[in-house]
Backbone bond lengths (Angstrom), bond angles and torsions (degrees), N, CA, C in turn:
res aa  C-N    CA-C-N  psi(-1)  N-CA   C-N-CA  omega(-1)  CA-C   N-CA-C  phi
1 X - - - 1.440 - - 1.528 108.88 -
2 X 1.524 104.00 167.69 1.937 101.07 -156.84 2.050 90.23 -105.24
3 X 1.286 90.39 139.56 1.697 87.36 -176.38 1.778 113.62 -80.87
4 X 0.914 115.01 105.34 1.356 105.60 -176.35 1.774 126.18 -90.38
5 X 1.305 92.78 24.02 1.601 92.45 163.79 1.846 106.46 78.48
6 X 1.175 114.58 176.22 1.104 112.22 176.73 1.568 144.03 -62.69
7 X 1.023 139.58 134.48 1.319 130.77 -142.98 1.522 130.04 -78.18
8 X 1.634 100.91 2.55 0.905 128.32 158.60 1.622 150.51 -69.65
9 X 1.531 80.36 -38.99 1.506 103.63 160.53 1.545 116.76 -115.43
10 X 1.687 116.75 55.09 0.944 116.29 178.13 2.009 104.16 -108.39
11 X 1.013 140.44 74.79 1.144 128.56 163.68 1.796 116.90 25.32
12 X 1.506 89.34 120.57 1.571 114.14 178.02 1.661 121.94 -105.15
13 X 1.036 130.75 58.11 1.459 128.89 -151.36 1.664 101.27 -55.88
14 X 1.335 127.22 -19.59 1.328 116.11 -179.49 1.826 88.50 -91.45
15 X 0.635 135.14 58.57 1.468 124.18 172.45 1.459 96.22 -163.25
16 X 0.952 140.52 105.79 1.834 141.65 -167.42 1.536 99.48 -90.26
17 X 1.632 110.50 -54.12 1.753 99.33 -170.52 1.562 109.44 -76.44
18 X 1.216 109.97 1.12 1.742 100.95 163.94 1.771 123.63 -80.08
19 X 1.039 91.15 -30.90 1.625 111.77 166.60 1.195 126.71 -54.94
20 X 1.494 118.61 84.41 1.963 131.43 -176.03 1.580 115.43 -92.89
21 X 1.487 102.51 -16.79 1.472 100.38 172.29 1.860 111.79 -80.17
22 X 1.288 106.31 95.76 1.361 121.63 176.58 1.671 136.71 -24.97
23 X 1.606 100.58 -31.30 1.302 123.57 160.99 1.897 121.49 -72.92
24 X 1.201 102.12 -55.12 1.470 115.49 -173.18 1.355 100.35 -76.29
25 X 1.441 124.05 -22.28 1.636 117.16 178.57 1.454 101.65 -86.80
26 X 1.280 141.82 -48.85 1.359 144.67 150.30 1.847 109.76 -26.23
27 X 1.146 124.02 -53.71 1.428 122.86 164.14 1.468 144.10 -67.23
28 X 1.697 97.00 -21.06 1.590 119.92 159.47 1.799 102.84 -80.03
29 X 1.606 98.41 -37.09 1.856 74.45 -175.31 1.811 110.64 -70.91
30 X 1.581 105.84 -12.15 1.474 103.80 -172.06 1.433 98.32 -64.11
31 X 1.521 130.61 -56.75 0.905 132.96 -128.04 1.503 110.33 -96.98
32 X 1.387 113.94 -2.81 1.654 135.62 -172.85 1.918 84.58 -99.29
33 X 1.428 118.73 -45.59 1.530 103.48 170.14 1.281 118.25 -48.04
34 X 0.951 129.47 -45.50 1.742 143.56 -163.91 1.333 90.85 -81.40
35 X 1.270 132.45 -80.67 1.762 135.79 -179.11 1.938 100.06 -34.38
36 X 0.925 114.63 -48.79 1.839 100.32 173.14 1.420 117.81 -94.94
37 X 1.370 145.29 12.47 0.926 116.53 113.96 1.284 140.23 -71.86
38 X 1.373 118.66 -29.81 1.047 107.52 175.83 1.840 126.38 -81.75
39 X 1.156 91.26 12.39 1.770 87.29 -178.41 2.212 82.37 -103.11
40 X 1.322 114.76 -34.23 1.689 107.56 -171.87 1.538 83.24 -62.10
41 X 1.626 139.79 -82.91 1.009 105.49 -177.21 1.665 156.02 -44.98
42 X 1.147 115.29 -16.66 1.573 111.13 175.11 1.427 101.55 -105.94
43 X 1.502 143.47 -26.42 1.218 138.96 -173.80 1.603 130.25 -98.83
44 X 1.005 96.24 -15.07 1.867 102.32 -164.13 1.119 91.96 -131.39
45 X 1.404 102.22 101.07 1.699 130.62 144.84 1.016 121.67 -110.54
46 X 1.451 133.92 57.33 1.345 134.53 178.43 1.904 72.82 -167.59
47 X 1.113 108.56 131.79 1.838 129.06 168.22 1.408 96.32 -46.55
48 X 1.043 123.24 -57.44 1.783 111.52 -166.64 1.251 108.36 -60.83
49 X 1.163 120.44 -38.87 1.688 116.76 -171.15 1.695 108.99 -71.40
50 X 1.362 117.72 -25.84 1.569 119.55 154.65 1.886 108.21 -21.02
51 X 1.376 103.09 121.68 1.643 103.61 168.39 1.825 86.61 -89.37
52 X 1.541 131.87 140.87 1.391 147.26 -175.49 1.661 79.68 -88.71
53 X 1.393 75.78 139.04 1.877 113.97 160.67 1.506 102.20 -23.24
54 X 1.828 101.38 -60.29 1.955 103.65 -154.55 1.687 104.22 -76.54
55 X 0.882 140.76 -16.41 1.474 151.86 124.08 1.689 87.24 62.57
56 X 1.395 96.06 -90.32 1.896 100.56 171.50 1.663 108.46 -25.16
57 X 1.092 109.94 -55.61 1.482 107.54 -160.63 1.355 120.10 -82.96
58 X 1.312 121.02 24.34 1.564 143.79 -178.08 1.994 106.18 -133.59
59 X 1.376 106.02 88.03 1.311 99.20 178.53 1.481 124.53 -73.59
60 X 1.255 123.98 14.37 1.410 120.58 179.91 1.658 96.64 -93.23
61 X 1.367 106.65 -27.74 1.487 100.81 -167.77 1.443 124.01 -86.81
62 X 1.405 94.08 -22.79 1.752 120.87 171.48 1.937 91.44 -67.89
63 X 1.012 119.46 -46.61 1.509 117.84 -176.96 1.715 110.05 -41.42
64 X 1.383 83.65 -59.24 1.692 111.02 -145.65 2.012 86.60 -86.25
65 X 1.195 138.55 -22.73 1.411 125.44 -176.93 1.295 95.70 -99.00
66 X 1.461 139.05 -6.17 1.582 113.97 157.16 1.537 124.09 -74.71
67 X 2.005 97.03 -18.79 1.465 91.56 -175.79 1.505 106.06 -79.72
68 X 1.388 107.96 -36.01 1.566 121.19 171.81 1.690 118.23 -22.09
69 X 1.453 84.96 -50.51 1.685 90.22 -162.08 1.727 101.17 -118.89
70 X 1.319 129.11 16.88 1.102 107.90 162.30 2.023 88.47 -98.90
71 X 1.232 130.29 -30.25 1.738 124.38 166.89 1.454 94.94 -43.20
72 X 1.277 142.84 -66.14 0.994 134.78 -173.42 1.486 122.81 -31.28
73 X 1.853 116.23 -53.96 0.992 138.07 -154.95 1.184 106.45 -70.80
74 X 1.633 114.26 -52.06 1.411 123.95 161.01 1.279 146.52 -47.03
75 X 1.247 90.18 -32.29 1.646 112.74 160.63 1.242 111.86 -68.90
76 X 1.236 134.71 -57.02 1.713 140.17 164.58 1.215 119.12 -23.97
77 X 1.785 114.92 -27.52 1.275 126.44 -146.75 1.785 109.18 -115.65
78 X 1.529 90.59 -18.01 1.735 105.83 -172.44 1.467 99.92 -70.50
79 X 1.352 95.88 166.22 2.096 112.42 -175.05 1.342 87.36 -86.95
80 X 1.650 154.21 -32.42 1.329 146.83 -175.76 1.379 89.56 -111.21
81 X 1.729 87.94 174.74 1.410 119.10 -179.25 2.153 103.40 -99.89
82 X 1.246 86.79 19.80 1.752 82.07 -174.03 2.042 107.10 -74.79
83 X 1.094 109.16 -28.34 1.499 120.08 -174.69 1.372 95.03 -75.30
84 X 1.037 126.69 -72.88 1.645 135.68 -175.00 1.868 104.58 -28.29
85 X 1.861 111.76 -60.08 1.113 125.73 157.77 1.239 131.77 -7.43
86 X 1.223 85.54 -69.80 1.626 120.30 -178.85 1.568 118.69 -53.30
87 X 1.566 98.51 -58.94 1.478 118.97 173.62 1.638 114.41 -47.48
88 X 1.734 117.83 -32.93 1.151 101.20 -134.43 1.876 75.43 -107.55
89 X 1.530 116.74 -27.49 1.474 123.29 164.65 1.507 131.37 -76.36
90 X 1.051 107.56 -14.21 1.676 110.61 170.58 1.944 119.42 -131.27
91 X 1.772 87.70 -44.84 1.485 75.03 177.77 1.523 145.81 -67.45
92 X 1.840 95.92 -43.43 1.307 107.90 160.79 1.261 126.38 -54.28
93 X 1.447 119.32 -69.27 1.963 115.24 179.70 1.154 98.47 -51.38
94 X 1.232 150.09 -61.25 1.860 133.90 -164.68 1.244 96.86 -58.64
95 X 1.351 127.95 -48.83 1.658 95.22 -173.46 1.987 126.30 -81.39
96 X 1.719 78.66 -19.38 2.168 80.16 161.78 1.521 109.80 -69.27
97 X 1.516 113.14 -46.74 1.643 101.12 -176.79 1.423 105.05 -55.39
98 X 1.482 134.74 -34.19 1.370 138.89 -155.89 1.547 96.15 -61.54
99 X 1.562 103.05 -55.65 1.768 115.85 -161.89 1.492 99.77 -71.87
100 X 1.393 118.30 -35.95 1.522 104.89 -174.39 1.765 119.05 -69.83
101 X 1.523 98.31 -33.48 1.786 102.84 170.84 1.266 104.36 -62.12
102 X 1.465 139.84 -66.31 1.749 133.91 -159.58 1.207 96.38 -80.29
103 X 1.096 129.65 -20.50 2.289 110.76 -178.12 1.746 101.52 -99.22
104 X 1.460 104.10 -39.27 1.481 96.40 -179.24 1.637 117.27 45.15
105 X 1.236 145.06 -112.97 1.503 140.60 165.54 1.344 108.88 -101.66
106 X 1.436 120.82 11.52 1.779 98.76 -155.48 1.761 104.62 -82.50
107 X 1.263 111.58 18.06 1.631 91.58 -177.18 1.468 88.93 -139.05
108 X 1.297 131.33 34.46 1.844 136.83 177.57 1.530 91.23 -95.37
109 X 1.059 141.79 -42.69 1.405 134.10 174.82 1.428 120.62 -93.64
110 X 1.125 134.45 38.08 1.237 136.76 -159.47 1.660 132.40 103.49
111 X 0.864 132.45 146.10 1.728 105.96 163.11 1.506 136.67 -83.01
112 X 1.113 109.59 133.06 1.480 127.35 177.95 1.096 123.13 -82.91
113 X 0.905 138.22 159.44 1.638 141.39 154.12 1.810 117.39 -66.63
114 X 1.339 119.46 145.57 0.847 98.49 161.59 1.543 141.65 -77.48
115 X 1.804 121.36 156.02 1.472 130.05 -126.66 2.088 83.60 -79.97
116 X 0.874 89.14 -19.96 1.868 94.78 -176.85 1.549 130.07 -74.57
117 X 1.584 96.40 -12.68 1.750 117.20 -172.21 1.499 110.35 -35.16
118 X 1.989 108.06 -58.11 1.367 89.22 -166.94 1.845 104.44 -78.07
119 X 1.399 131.34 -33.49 0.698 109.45 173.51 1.606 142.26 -22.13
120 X 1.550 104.82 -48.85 1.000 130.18 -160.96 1.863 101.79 -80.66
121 X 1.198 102.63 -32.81 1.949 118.01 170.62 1.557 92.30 -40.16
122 X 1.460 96.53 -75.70 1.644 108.27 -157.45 1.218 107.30 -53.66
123 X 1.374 144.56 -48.08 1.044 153.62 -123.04 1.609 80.79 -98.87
124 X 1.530 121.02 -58.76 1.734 100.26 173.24 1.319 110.15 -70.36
125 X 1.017 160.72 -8.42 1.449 147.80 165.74 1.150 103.74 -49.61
126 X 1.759 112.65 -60.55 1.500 126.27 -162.75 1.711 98.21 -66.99
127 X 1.282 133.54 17.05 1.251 138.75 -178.24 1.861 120.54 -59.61
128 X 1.594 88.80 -52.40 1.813 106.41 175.33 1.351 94.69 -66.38
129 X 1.329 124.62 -38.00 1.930 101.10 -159.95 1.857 87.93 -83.26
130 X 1.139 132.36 -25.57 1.793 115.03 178.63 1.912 84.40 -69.36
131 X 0.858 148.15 -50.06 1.286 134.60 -128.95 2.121 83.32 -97.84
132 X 0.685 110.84 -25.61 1.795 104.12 159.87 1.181 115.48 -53.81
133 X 2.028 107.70 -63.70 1.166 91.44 170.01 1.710 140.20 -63.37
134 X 1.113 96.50 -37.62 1.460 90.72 165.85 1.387 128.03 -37.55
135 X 1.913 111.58 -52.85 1.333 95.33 -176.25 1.694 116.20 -79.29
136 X 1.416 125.40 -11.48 1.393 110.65 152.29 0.841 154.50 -58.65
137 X 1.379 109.15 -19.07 1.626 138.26 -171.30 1.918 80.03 -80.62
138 X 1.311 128.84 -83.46 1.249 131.68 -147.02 1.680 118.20 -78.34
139 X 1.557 104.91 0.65 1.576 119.95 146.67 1.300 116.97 -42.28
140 X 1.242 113.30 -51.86 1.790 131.02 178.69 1.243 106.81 -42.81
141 X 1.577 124.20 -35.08 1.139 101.65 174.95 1.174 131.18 -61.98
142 X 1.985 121.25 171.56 1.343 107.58 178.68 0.993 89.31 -123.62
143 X 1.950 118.24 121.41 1.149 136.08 172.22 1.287 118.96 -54.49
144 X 1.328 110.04 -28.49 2.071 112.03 -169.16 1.706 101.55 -67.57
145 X 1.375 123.36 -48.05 1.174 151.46 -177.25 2.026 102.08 -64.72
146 X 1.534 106.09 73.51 1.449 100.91 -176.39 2.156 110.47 -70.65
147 X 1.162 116.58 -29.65 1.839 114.24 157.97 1.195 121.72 -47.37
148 X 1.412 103.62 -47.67 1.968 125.90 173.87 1.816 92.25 -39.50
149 X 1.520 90.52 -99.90 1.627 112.25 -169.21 1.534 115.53 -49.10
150 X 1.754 136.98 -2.29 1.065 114.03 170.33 1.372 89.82 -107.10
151 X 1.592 132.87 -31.85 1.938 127.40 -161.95 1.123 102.39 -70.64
152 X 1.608 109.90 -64.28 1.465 118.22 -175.67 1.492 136.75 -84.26
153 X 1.657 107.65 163.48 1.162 107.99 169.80 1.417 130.36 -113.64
154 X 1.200 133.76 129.53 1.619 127.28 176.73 1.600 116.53 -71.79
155 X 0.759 127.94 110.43 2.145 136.46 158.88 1.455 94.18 -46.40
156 X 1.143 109.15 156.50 1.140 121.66 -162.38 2.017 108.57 -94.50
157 X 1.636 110.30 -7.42 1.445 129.74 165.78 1.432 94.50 -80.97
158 X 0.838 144.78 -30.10 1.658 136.86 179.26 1.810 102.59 113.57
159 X 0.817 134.03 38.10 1.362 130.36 168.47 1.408 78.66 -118.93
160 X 1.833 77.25 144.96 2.134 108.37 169.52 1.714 96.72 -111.73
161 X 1.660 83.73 144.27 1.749 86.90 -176.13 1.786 94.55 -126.29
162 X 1.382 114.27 137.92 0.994 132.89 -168.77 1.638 98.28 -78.40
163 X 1.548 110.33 108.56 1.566 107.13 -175.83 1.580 116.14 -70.07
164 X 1.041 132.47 -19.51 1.272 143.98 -140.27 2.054 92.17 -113.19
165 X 1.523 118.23 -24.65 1.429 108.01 -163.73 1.802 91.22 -140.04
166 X 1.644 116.71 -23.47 1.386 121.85 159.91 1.603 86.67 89.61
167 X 1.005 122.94 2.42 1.978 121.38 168.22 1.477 92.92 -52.38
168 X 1.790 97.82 126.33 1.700 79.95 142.77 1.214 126.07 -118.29
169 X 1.445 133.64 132.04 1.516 142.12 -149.93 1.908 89.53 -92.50
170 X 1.327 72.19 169.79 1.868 88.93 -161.67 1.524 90.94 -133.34
């Protein structure tokens, strides 16, 4: 058998942005083309259940249609039909209801951005002031005390809470 190195860096085909080998990510994006048409053709007869053209350009959905269809794959692969079942009663409708709540119409007239963009601006700006707090919060620790500073954690009011029993000491 071929050693494939650590198991970490073993290729995730339902996971596309984990994928650095340039070839096999080029072949996962082929093969997620083919998996949505062919699920728009045999599954979605009602317009909402349509996966949209810009598909690529929505990363929650690129997330959620590798898991889609590698469940699928597995199911293909089982000694019963209980996975397949499964797929066709839980996996599929949760992820059409999923796509029809966050896309709703926004890409029937063109594509949009998603409705969260600037949110999402600010929210990294506001990055340095969480990362302040952070380092104040973990000032609290007491360095002399090496059990202290690796078990526990300090709140950012100055009580330490015992991670291991959730006491918090005073």
């Amino acid at each position: 058998m071929k050693h494939l190195g650590p198991v970490e860096f073993i290729a995730r085909p339902w996971d596309v942005a984990g994928i650095t080998d340039r070839d096999l990510r080029l072949e996962v994006w082929e093969w997620l083309e083919r998996c949505v048409d062919w699920l728009n053709t045999e599954y979605s007869w009602q317009l909402g259940d349509i996966v949209p053209s810009c598909w690529p350009r929505h990363p929650h959905l690129v997330h959620e249609l590798g898991t889609v269809f590698d469940q699928l794959r597995r199911a293909g692969l089982a000694a019963t039909s209980d996975l397949l079942a499964e797929w066709h009663r839980y996996t599929l409708p949760a992820f059409q209801n999923r796509m029809r709540e966050t896309l709703r119409t926004s890409c029937d007239a063109g594509h949009r951005p998603c409705a969260g963009t600037a949110r999402i601006g600010a929210a990294r700006q506001d990055a340095t002031v969480r990362a302040g707090l952070f380092d104040r919060d973990v000032e609290h620790l007491e360095p002399d005390d090496e059990d202290l500073a690796t078990t526990r954690f300090a709140l950012v009011d100055g009580h330490i809470v015992d991670t291991s029993s959730g006491e918090v000491l005073t």
